[in-house]
N, C-alpha and C positions, 0 to 999 in steps of 0.2 A: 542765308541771304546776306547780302553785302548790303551797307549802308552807303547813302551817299552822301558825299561830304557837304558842308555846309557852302565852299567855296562852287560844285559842280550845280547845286541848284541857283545858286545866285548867275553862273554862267545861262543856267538855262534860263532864268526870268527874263535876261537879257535879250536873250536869241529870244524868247517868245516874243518880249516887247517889239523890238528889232522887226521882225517878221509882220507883227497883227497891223491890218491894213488901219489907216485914221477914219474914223468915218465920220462926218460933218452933214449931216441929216439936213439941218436946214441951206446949205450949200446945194448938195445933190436933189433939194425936192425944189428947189427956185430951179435949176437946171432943168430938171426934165420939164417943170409948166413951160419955161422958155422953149425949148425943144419941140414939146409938141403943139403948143400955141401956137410955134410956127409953121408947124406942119398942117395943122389944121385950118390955121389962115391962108397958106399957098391953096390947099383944098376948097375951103371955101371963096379963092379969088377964081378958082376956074371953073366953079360950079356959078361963081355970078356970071362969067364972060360966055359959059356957055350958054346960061339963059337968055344973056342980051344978043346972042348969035341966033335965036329964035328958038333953041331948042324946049323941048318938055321935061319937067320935072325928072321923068327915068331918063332919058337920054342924058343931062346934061349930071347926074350923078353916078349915072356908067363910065362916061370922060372923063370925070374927075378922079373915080378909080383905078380907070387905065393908068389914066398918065403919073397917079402916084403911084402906082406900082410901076410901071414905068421909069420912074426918076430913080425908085427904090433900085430897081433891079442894076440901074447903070451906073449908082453912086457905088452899090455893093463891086460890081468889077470893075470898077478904079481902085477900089479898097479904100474911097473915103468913107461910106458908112458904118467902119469898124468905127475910125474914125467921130466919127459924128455922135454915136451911139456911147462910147465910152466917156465921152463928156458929157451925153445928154441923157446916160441911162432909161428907162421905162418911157420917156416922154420921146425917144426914138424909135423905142422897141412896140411901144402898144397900140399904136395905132395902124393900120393896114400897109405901112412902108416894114412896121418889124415882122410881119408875114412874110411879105414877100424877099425880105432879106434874106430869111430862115428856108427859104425854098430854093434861091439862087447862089448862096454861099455857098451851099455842099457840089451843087451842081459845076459850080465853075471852081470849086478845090477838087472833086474827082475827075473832071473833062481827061486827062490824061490816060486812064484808065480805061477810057475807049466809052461811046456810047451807050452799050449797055449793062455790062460790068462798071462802068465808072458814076456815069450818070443817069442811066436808069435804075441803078439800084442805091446810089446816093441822095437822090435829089429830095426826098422827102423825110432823109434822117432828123430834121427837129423838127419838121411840119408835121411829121406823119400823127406821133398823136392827138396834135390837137383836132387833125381830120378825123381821128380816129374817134376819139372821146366828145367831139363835137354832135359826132353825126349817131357815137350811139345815144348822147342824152336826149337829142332831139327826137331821136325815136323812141326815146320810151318817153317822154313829155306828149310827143304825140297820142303814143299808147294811151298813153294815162287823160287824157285832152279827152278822147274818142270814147275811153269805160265813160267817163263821169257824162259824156252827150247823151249815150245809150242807158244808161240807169236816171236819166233826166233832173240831174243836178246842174249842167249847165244848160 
């Protein structure tokens, strides 16, 4: 085996240094509460406007879901929610706008590809497991919900 020389690791520390991203933890965690406090405040202003529009408690919190997914889905095909989300990290992504990004990005990156090769077999590539792993925990919480009724523990 060959040695390598004292000068080719000093090159490499460099290029690692060079390379590894800076991370500034308290920087990116003020971002995302900014980010998503905002988003959550847009949400909460049209969950107030729709109550004052007379509606009820579910109606006026089905609204406020549409239309962030809604805003989500048309900030993502402008391409500002890449945008948005790269400066605001988790406080973009976590809330019901970074779903629906994750549903409409693959969709409007495969559109080319034709409807059902492009985007019917695209469109749920970073959603799909969370529907996946979502829908099986809930069914076995359920399960598990339904033994403990039947054996009368709850």
């Amino acid at each position: 085996m060959s040695d390598v020389s004292e000068q080719e690791k000093q090159a490499y520390s460099r290029l690692v240094k060079e390379a590894t991203p800076v991370h500034r933890l308290w920087i990116q965690m003020l971002r995302a509460f900014l980010t998503g406090g905002l988003i959550c405040c847009a949400g909460q202003g049209i969950l107030n406007y729709a109550k004052a529009q007379g509606l009820g408690n579910d109606a006026a919190g089905a609204w406020c879901s549409i239309l962030l997914v809604l805003a989500s889905v048309i900030l993502t095909g402008l391409n500002l929610f890449t945008r948005i989300a790269k400066w605001g990290g988790a406080g973009a992504l976590v809330p019901i706008t970074g779903f629906a990004n994750s549903v409409a990005a693959p969709a409007i990156e495969y559109q080319k590809e034709g409807q059902v090769f492009g985007i019917g077999c695209k469109i749920f590539t970073i959603a799909g497991p969370v529907l996946l792993y979502g829908t099986v925990a809930s069914w076995l919480l359920g399960l598990i919900y339904w033994l403990l009724k039947a054996v009368g523990v709850l």
